[in-house]
N, C-alpha and C positions, 0 to 999 in steps of 0.2 A: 501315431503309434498303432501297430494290427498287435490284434490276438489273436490265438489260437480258438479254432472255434469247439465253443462248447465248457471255456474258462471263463470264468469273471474275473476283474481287477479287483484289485483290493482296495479296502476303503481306503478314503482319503485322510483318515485321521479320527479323532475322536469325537463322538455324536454330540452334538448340542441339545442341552437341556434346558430346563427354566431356568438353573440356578445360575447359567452362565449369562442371560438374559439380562437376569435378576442385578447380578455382579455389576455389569456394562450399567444399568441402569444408573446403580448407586456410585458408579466410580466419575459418570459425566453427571452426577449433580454436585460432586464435590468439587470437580473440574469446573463447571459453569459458577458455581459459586465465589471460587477463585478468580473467575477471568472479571466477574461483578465486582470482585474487592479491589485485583489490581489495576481494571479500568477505570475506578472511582478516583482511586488511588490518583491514576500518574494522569488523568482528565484525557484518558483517549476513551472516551464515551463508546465507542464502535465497540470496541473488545467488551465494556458493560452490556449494551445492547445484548453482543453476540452472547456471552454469559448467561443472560435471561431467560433468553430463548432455548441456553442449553437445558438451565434449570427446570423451565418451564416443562420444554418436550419430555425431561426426564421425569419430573413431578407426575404428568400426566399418565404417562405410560403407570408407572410405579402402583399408580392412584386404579388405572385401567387393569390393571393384575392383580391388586390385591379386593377389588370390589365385583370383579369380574367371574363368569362363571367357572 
């Protein structure tokens, strides 16, 4: 796509902030928490795994934002 020169394009949408960060963080640990209960649940271990991991990464982050500078 060309511009005309001397115009900017307009933004792509609405700016990302912490809180949206924040949100994502807490919505894949209740997600990874879930895939930990229905993989214990119905013994496909993989999906617990994968859950843990989600937990974990989200934990960490969470843990790295709120002790963080």
């Amino acid at each position: 796509m060309r511009y005309r020169i001397g115009t900017e394009p307009d933004p792509g949408g609405l700016p990302l902030d912490q809180g949206m960060f924040t949100f994502a963080a807490l919505l894949s640990l209740a997600i990874g928490a879930g895939f930990v209960l229905a993989g214990l649940r119905s013994r496909h271990y993989w999906m617990s795994l994968w859950g843990s991991g989600l937990v974990l990464s989200s934990a960490a982050y969470l843990l790295f934002t709120l002790l963080g500078p």
